[in-house]
PDB file with one MODEL, atoms N, CA, C and O in Angstrom:
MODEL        1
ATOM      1  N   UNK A   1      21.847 161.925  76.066  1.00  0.00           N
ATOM      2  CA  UNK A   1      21.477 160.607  75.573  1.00  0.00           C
ATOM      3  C   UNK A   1      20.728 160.771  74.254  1.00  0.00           C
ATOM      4  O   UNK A   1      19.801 161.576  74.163  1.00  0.00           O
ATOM      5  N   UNK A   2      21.102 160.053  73.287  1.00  0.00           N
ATOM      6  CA  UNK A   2      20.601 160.335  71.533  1.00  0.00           C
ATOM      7  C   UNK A   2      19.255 159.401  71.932  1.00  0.00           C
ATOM      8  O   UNK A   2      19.141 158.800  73.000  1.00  0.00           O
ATOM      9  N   UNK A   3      18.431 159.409  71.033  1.00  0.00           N
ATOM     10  CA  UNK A   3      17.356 158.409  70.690  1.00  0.00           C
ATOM     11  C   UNK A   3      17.598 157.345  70.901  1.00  0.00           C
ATOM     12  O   UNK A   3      18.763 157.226  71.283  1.00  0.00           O
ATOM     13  N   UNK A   4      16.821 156.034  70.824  1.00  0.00           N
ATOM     14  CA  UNK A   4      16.974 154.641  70.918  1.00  0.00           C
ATOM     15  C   UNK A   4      16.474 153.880  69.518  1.00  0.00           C
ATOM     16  O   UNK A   4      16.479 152.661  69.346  1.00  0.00           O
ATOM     17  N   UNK A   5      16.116 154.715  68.728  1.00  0.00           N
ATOM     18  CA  UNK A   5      16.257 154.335  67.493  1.00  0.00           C
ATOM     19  C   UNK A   5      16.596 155.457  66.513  1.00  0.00           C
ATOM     20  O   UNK A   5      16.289 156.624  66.273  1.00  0.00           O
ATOM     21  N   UNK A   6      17.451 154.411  66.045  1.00  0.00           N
ATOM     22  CA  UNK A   6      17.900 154.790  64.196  1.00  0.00           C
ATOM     23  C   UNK A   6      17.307 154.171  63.082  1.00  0.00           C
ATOM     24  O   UNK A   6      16.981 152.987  63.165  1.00  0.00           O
ATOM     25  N   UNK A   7      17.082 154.956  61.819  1.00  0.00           N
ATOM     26  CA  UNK A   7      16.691 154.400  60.761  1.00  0.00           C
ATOM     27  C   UNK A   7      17.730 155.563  59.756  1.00  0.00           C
ATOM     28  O   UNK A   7      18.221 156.687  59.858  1.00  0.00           O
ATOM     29  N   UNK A   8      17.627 154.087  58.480  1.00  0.00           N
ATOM     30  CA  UNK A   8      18.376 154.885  57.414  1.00  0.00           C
ATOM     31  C   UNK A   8      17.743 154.376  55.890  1.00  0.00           C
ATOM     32  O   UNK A   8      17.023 153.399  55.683  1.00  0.00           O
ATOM     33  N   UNK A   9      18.041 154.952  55.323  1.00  0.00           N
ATOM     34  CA  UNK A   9      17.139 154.820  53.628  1.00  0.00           C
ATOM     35  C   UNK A   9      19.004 154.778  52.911  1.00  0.00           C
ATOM     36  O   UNK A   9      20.099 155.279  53.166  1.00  0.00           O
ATOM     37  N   UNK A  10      18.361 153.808  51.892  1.00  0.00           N
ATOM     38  CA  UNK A  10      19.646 154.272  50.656  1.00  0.00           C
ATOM     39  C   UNK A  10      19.592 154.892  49.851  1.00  0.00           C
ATOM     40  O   UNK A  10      20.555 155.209  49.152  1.00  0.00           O
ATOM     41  N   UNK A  11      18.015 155.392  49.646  1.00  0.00           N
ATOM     42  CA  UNK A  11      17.741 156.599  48.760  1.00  0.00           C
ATOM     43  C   UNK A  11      16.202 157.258  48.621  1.00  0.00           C
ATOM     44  O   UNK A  11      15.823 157.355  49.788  1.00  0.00           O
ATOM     45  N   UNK A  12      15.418 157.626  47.972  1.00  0.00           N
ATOM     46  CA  UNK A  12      14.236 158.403  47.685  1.00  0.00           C
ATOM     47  C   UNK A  12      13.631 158.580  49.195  1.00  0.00           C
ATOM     48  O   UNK A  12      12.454 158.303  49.424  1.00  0.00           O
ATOM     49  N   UNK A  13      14.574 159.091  50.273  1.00  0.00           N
ATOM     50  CA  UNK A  13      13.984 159.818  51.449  1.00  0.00           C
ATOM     51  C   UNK A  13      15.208 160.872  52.238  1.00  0.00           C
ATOM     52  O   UNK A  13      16.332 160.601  52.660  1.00  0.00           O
ATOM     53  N   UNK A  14      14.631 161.829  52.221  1.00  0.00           N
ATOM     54  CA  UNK A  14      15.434 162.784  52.780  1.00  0.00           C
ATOM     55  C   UNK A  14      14.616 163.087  54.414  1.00  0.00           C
ATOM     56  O   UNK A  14      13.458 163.124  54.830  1.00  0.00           O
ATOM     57  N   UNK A  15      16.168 163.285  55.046  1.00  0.00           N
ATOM     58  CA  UNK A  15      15.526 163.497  56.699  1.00  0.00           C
ATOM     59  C   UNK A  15      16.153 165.032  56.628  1.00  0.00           C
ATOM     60  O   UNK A  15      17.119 165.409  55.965  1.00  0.00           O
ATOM     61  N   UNK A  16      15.481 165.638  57.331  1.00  0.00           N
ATOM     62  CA  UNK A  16      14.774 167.414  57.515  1.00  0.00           C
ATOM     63  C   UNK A  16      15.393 167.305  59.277  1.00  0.00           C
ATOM     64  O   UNK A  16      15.089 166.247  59.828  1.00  0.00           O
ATOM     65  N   UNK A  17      16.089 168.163  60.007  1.00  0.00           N
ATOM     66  CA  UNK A  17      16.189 168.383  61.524  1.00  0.00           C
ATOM     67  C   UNK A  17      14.867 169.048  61.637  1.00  0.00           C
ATOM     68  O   UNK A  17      14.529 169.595  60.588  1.00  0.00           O
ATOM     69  N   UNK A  18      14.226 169.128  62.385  1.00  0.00           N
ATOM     70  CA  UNK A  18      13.481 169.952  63.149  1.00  0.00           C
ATOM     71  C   UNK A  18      13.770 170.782  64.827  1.00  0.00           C
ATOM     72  O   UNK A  18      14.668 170.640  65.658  1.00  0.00           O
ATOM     73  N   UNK A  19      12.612 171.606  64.788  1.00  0.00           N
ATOM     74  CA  UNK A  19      13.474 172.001  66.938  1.00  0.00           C
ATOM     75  C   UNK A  19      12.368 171.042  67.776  1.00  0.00           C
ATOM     76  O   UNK A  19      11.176 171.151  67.486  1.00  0.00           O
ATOM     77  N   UNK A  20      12.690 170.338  68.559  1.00  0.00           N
ATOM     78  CA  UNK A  20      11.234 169.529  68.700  1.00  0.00           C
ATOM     79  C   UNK A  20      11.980 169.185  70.537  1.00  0.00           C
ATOM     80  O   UNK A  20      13.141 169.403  70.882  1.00  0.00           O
ATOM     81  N   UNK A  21      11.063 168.721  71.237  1.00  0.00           N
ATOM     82  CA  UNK A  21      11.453 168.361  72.701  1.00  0.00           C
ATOM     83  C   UNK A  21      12.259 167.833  72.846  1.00  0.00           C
ATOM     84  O   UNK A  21      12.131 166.952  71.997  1.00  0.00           O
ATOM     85  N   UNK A  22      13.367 167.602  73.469  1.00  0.00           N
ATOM     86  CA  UNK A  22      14.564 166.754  73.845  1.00  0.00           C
ATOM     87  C   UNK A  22      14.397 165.907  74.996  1.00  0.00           C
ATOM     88  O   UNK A  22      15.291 165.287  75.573  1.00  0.00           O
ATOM     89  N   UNK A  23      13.058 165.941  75.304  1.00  0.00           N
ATOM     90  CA  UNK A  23      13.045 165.030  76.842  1.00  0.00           C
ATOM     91  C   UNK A  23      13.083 163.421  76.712  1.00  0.00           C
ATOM     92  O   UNK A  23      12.811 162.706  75.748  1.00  0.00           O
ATOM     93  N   UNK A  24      13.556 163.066  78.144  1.00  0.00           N
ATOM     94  CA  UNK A  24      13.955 161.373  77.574  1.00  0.00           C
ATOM     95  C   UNK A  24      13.340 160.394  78.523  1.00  0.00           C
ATOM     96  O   UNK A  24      13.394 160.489  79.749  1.00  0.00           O
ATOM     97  N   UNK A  25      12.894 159.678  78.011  1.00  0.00           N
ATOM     98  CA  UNK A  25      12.226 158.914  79.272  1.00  0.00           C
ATOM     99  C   UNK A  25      12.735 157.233  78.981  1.00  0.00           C
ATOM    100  O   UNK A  25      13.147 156.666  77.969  1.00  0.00           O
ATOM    101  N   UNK A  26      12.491 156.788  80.343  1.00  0.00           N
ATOM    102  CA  UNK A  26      12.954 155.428  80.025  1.00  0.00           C
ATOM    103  C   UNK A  26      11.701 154.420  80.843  1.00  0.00           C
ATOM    104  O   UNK A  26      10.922 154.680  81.760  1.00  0.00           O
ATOM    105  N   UNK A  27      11.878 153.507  80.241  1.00  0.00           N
ATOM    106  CA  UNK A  27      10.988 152.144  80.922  1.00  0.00           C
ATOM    107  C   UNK A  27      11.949 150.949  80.907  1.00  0.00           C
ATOM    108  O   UNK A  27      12.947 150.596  80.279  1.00  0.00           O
ATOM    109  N   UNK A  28      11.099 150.451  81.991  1.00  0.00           N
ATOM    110  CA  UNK A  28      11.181 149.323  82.738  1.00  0.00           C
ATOM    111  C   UNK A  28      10.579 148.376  82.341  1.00  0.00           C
ATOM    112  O   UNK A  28       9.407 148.533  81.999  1.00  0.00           O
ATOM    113  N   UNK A  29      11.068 147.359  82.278  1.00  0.00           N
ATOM    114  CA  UNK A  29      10.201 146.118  81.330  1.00  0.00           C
ATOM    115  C   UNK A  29      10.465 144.849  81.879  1.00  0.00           C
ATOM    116  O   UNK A  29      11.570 144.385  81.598  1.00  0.00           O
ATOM    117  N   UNK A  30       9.438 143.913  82.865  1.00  0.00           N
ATOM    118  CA  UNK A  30       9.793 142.499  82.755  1.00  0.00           C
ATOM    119  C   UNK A  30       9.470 141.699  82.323  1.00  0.00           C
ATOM    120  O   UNK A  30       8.241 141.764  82.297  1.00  0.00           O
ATOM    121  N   UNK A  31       9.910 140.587  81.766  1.00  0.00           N
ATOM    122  CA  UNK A  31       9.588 139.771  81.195  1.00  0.00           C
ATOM    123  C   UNK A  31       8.188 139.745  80.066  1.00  0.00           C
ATOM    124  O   UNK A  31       7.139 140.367  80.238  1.00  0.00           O
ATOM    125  N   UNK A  32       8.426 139.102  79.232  1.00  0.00           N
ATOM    126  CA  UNK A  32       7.160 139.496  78.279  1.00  0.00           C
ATOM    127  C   UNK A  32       6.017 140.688  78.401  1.00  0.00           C
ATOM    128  O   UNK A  32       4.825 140.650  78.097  1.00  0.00           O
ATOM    129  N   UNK A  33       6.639 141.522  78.833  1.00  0.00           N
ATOM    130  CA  UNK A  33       6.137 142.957  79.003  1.00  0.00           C
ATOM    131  C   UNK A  33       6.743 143.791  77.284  1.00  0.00           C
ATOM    132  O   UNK A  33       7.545 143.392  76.440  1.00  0.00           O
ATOM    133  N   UNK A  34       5.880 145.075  77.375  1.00  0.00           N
ATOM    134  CA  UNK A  34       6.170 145.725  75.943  1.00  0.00           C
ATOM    135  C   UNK A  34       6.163 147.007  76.143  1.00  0.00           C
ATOM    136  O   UNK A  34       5.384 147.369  77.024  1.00  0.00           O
ATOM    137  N   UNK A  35       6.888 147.981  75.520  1.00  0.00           N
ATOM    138  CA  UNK A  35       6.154 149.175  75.444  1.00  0.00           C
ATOM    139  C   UNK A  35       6.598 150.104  73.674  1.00  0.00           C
ATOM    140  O   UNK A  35       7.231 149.651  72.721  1.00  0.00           O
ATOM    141  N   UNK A  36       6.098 151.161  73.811  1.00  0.00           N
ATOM    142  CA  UNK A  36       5.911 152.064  72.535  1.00  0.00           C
ATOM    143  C   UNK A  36       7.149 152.899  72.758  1.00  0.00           C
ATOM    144  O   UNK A  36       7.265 153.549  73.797  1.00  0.00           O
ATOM    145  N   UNK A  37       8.109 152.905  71.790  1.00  0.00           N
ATOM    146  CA  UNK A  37       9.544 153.603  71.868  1.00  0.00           C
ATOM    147  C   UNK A  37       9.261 154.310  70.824  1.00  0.00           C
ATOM    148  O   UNK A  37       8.934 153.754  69.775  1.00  0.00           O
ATOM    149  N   UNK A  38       9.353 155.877  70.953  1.00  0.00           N
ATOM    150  CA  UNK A  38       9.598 157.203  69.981  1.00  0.00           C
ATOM    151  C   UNK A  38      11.315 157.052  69.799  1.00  0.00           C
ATOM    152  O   UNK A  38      12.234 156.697  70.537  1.00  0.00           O
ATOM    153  N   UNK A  39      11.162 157.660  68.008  1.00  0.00           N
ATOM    154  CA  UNK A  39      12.563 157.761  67.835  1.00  0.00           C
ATOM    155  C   UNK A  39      13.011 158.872  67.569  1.00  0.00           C
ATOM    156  O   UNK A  39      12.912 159.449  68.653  1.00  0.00           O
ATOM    157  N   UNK A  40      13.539 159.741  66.702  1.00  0.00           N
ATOM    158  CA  UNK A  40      13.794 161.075  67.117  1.00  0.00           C
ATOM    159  C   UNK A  40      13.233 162.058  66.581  1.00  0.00           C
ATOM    160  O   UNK A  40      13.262 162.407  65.400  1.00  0.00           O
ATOM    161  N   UNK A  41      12.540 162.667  67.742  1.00  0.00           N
ATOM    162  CA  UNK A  41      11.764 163.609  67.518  1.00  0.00           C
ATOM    163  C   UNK A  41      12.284 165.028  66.789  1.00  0.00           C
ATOM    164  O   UNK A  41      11.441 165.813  66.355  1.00  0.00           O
ATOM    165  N   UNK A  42      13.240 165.220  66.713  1.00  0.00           N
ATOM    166  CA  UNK A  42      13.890 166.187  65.553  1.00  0.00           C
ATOM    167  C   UNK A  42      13.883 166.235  64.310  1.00  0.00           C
ATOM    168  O   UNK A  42      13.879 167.238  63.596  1.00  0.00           O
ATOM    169  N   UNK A  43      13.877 164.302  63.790  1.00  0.00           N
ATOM    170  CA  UNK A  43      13.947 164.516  62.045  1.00  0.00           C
ATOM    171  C   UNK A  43      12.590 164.191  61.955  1.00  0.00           C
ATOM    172  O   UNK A  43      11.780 163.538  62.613  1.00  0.00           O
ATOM    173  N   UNK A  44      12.605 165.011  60.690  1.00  0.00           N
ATOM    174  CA  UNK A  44      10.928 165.006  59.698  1.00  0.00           C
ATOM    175  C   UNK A  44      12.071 163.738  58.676  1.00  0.00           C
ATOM    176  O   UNK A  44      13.301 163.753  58.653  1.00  0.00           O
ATOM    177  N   UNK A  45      11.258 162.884  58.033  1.00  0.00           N
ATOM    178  CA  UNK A  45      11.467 161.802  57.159  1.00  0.00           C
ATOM    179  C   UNK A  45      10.420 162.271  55.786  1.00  0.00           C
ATOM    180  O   UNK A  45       9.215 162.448  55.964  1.00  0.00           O
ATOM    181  N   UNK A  46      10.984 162.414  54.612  1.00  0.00           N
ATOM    182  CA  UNK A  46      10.098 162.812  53.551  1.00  0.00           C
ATOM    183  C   UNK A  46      10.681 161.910  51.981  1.00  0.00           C
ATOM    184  O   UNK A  46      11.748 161.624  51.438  1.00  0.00           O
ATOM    185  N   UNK A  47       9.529 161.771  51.799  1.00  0.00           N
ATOM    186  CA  UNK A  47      10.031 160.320  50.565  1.00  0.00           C
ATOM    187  C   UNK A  47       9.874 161.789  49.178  1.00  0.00           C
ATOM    188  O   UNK A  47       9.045 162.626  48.822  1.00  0.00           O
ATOM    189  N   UNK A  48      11.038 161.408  48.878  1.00  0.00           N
ATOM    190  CA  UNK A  48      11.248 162.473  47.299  1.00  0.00           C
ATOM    191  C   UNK A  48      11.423 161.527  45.889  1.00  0.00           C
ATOM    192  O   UNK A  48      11.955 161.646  44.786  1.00  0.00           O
ATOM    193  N   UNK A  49      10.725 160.632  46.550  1.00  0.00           N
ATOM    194  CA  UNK A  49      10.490 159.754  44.560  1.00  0.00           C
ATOM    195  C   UNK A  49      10.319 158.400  45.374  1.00  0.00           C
ATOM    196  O   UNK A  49      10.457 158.251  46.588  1.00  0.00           O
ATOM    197  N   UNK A  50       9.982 157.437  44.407  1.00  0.00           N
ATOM    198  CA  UNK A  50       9.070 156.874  44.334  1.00  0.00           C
ATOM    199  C   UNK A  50      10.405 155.766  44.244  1.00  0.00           C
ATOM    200  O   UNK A  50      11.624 155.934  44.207  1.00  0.00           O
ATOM    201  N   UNK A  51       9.145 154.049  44.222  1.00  0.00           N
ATOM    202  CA  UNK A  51      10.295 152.805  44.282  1.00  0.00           C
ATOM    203  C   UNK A  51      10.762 152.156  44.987  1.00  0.00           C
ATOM    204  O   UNK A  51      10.378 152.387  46.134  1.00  0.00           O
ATOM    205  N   UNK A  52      11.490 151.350  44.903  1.00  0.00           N
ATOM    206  CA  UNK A  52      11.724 150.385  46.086  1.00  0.00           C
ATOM    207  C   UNK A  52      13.071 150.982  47.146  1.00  0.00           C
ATOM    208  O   UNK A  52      13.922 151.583  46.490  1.00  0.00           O
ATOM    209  N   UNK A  53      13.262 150.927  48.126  1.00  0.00           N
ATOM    210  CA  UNK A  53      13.992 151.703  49.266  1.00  0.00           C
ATOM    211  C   UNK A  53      14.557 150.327  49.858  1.00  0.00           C
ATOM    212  O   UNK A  53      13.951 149.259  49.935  1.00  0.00           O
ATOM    213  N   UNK A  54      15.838 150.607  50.249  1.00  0.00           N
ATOM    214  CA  UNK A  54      16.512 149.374  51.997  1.00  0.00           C
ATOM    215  C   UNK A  54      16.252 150.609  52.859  1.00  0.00           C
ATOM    216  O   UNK A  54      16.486 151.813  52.754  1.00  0.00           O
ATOM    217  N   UNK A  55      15.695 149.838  53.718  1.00  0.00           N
ATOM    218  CA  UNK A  55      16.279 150.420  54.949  1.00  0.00           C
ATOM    219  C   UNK A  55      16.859 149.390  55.872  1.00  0.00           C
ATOM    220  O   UNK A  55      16.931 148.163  55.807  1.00  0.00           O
ATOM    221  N   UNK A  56      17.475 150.790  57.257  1.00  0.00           N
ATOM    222  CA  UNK A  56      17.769 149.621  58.351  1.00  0.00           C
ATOM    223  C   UNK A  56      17.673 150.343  59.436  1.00  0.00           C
ATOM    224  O   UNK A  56      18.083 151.499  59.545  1.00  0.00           O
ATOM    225  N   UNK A  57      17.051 149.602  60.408  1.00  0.00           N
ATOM    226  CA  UNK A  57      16.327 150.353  61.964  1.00  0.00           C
ATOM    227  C   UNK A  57      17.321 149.439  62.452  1.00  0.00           C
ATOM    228  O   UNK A  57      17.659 148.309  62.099  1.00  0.00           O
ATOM    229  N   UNK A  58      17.956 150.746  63.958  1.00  0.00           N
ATOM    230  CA  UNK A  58      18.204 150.001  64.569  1.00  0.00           C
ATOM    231  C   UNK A  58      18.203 150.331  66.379  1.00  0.00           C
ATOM    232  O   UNK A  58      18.533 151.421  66.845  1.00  0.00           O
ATOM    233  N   UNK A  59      17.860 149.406  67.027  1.00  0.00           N
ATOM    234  CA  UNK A  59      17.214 149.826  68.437  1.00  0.00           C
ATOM    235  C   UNK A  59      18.187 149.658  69.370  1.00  0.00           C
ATOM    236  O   UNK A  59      18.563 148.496  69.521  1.00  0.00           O
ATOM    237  N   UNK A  60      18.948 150.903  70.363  1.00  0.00           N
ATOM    238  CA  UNK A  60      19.761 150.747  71.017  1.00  0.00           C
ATOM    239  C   UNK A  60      19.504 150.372  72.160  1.00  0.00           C
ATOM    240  O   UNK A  60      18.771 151.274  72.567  1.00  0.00           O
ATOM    241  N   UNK A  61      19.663 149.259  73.397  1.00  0.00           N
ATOM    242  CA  UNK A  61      18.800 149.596  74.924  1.00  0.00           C
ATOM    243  C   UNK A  61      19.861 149.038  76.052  1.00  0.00           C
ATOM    244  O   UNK A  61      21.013 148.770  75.710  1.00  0.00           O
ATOM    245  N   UNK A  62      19.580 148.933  76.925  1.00  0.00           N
ATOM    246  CA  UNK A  62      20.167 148.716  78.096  1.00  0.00           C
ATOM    247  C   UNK A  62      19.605 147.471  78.674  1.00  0.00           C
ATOM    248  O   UNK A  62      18.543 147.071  78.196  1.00  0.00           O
ATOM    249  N   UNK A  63      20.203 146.749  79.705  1.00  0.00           N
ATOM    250  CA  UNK A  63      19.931 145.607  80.935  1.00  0.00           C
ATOM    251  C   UNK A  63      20.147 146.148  82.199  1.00  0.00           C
ATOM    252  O   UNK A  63      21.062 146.902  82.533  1.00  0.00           O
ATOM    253  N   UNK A  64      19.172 145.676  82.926  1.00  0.00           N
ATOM    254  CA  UNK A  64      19.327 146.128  84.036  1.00  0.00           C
ATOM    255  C   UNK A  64      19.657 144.989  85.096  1.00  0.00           C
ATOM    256  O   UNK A  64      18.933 144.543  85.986  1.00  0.00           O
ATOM    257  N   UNK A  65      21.453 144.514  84.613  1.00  0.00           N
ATOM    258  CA  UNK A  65      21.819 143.563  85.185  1.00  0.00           C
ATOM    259  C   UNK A  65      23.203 143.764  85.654  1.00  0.00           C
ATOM    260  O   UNK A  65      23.946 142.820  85.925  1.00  0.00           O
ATOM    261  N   UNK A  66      23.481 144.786  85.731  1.00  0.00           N
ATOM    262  CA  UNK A  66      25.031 144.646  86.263  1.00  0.00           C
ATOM    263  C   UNK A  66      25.912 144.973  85.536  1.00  0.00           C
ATOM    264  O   UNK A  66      26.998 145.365  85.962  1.00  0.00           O
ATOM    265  N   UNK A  67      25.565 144.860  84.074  1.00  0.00           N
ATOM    266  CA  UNK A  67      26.113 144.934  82.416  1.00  0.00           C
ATOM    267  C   UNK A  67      25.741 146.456  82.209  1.00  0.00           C
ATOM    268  O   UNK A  67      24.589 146.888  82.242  1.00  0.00           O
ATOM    269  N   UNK A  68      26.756 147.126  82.014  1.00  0.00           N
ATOM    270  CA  UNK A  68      26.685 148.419  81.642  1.00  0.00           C
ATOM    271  C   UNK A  68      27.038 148.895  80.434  1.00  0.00           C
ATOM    272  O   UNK A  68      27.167 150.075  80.110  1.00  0.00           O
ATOM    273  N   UNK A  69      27.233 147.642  79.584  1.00  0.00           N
ATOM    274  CA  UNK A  69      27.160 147.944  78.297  1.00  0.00           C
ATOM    275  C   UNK A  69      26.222 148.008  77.496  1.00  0.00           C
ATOM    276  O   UNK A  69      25.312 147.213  77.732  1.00  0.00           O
ATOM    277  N   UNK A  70      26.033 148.985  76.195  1.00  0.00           N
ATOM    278  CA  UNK A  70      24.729 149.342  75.698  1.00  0.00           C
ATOM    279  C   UNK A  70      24.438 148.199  74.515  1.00  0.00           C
ATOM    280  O   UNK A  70      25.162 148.134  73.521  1.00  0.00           O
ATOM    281  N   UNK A  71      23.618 147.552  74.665  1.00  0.00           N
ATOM    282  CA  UNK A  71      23.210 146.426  73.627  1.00  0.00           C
ATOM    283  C   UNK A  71      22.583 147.194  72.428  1.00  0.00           C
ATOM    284  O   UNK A  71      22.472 148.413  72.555  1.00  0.00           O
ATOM    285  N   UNK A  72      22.069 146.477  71.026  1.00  0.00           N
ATOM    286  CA  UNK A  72      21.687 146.910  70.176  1.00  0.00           C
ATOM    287  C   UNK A  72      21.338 145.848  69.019  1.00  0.00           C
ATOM    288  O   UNK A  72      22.006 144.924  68.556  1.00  0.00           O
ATOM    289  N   UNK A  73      20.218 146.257  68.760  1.00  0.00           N
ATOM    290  CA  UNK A  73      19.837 144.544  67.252  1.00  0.00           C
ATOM    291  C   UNK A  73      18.970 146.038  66.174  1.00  0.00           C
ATOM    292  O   UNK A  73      18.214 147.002  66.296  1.00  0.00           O
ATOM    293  N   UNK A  74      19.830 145.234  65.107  1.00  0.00           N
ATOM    294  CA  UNK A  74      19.511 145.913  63.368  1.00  0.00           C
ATOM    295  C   UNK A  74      18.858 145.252  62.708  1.00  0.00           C
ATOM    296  O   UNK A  74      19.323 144.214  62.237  1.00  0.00           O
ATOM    297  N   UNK A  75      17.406 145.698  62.436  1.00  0.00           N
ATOM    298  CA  UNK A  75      16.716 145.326  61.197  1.00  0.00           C
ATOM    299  C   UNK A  75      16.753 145.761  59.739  1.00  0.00           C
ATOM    300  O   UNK A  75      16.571 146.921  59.370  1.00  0.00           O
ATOM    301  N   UNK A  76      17.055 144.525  58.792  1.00  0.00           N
ATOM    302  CA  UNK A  76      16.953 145.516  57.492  1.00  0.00           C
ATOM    303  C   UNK A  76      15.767 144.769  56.481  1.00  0.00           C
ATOM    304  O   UNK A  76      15.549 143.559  56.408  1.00  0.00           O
ATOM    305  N   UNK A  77      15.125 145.790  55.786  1.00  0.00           N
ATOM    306  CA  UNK A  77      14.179 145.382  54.940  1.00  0.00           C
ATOM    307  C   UNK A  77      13.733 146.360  53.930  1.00  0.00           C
ATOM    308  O   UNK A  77      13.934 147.571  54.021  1.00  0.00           O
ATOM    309  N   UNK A  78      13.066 145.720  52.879  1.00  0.00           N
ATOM    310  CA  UNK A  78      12.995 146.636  51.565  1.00  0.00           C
ATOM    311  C   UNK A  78      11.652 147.185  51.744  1.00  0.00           C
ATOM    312  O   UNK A  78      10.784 146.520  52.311  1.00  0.00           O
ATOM    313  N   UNK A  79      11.439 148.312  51.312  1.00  0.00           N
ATOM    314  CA  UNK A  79       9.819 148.462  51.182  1.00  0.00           C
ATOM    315  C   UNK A  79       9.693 149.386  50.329  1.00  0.00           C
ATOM    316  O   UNK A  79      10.660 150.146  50.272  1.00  0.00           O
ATOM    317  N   UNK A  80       8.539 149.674  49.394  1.00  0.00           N
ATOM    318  CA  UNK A  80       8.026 150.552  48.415  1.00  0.00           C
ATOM    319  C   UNK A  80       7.378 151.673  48.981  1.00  0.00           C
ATOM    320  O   UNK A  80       6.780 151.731  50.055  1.00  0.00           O
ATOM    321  N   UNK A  81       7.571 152.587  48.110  1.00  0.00           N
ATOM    322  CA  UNK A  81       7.160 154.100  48.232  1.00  0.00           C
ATOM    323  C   UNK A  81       6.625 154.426  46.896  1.00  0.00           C
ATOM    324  O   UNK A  81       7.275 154.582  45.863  1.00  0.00           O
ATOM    325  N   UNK A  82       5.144 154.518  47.088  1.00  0.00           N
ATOM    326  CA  UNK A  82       4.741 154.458  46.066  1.00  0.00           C
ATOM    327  C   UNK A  82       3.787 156.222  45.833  1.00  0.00           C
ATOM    328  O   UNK A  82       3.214 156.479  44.774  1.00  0.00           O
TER     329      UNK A  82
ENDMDL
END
């Protein structure tokens, strides 16, 4: 099972693999409940110049309804690296 999040840059950031834990854990969540999702612990993320960047995150998850298909919602937004 990969991470539950992705992120991507269109430019001034380079991602690095690292060897880092592969363990996976999952939660349970009802209703207006929350929790803290790590994304992948392998890439190092390193900004190599400066300026305005897109990115886009995006969070893969599951229902625990019968639906065994994997859902997923993409955020995109600009931000500076200064």
């Amino acid at each position: 099972m990969a991470s539950p999040l992705d992120i991507q840059f269109d430019k001034n950031v380079n991602v690095y693999n690292a060897i880092a834990c592969q363990a996976i854990s999952t939660e349970t969540l009802n209703a207006s409940e929350s929790t803290t999702v790590e994304g992948k612990g392998y890439e190092i993320l390193r900004a190599i110049g400066s300026g305005n960047v897109n990115t886009k995150i995006t969070f893969n998850y599951g229902l625990q309804n019968g639906d065994t298909q994997e859902k997923q919602v993409t955020k995109s937004f600009s931000l500076n690296i200064e």
